[in-house]
N, C-alpha and C positions, 0 to 999 in steps of 0.2 A: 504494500500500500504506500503511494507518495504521497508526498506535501505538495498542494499544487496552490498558486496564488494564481487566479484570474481576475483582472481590470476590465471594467465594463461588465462585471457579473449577470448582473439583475436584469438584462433584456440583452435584445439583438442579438448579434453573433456572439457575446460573451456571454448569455447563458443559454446559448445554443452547445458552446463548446463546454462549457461545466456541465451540463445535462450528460456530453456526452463521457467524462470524468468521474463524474462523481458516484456512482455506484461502487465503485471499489479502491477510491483514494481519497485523502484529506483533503478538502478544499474550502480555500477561502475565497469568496468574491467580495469586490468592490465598487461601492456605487455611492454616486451621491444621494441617492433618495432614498430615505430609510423605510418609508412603505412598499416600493417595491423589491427592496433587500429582503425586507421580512417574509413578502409575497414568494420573492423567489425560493429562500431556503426553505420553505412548510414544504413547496413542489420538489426540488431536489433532495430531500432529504436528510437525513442523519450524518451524514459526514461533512455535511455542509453548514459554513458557518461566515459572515459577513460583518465586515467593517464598512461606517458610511463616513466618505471620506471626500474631500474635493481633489484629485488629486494635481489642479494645474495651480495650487498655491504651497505655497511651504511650508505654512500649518497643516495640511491633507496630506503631505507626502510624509512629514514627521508622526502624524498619527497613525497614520499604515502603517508604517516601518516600528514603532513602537509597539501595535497590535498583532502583527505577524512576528514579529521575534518573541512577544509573550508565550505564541501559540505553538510556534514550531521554531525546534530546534535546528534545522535546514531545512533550503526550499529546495525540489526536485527539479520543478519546475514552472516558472515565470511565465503566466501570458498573458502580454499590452495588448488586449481586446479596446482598452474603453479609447473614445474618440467622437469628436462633434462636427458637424456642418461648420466651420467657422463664418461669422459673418465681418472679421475684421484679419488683420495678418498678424496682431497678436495674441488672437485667441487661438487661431492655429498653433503659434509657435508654442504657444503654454501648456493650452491639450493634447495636442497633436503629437509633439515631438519633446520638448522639455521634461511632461510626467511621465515619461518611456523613459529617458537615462537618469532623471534624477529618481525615480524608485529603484533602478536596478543597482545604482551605485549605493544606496543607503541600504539595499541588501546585500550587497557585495560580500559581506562576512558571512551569509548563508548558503551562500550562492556557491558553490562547490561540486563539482563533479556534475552540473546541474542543467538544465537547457533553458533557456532563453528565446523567446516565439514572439515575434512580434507580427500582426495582424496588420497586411499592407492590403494595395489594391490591384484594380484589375492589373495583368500582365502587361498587355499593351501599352497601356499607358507609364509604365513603370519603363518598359523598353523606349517608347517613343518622344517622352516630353521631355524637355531639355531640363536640366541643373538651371532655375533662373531663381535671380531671390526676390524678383517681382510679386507682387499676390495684389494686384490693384484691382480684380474681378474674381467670382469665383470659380471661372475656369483655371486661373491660373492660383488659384488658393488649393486646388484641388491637384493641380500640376506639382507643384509646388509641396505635398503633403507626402505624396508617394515618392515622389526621391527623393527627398530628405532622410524619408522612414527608413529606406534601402539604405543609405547611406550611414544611417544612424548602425542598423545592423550590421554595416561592412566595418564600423568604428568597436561595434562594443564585441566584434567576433575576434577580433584583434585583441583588447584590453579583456579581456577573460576567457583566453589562450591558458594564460600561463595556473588557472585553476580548475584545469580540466572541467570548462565549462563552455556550451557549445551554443553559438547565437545564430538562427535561422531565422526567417520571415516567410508569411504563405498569405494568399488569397484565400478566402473562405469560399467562395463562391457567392452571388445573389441570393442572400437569407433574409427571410422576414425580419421587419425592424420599422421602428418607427426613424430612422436616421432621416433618408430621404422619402418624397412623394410614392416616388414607385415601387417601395421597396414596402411599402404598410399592407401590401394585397400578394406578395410571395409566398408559394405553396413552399419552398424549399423553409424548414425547420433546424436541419443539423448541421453538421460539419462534421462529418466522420474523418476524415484526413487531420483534422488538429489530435485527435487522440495517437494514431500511427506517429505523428511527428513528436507528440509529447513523449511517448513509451517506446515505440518499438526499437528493439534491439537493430533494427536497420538505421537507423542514422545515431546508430552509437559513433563519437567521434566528428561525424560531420557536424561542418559550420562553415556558414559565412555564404549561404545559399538562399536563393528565394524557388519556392515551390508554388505551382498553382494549386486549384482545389481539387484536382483528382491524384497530385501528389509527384507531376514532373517536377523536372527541375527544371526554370526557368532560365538561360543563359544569359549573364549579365555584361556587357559592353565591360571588358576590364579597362580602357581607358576613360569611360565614364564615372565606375563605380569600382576604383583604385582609394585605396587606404589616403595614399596621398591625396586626393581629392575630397575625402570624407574629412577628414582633419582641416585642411585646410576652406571650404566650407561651414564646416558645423563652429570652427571656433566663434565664427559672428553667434550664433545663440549660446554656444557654451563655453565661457569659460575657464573650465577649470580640467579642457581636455587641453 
């Protein structure tokens, strides 16, 4: 049985993906709305347990990390599910990409032997949209999210190398959610491919890959989505890489 931390618990694809967890591992999910936390854990059950957190401030991310090291003594497994429509380019940077490295760094001491899953988007667009740090529309707040995200993953598959801990990214596929318009009327419920990516003894050791949602690997432009690029990039939002 793991220790499994899911962000964005309590709907959409993150508690599509703890649905599909939680029957026979420790999970915690994360959300900021404590009625649908509660809602959620009654339906997933008894191994399931919630912290309601905001996690694009520093008060949310210290109280998560406060409550998950109460609860587990290491995390098996990390998944950045949660995430919003932004409707400005700093609410992107804060939900979007900021509460992905700064919760993984304030678990960094649990984080051991451990996998790391960060929930991107479609392929195409991951292959196709350029690195720009424009976001003055939200085509390009949406351009703008997914390689970043990619980039973050190419950044923290590097920097937690050295404790045998393995950082990958996937597509979930078009899952019900109230995120966008068209997504509140989708038959699709699961995500079976995050459970394979989170356990299975096949991507023991790998990292630093993006998967789509039936579980390719998706081939990444290495001059695009080069180590040196990700660093040199992400330091404008982060500084303390």
């Amino acid at each position: 049985m793991k220790n499994i931390v899911i962000t964005g618990g309590s709907s959409g694809v993150g508690f599509a993906i703890a649905k599909g967890l939680s029957r026979d591992n420790k999970v915690i999910i994360i959300g900021r709305d404590e009625t649908k936390l509660v809602s959620s854990v009654a339906h997933l059950g008894p191994n399931v347990s919630s912290i309601s957190a905001d996690l694009s401030k520093r008060v949310g991310i210290d109280k998560a990390v406060e409550k998950i090291n109460a609860t587990f003594s290491s995390v098996d497994v990390l998944i950045h599910s949660a995430g919003i429509m932004p409707q400005t380019a700093d609410e992107n940077i804060k939900n979007n990409l900021l509460s992905h490295y700064e919760l993984t760094v304030g678990l960094n001491e649990r984080l051991n032997n451990a996998r790391v899953l960060i929930v991107s988007g479609n392929p195409k667009a991951i292959s196709l949209a350029p690195i720009c740090e424009l976001q003055t529309n939200q085509l390009a707040r949406a351009a703008w999210v997914v390689t970043h995200k990619t980039l973050l993953m190419v950044l923290l598959a590097d920097r937690l190398a050295h404790q045998n801990t393995t950082v990958n990214s996937f597509f979930p596929g078009d899952v019900r959610s109230q995120l966008m318009p068209y997504t509140k009327n989708l038959a699709k419920n699961d995500v079976p491919f995050a459970r394979k990516l989170a356990l299975s003894s096949d991507f023991d050791g790998v990292t630093g890959y993006f998967f789509d949602d039936v579980g390719h690997n998706v081939v990444l432009k290495p001059t695009k989505y080069h180590l040196s690029v990700a660093v040199k990039v992400l330091k404008s939002y982060i500084q303390s890489i």
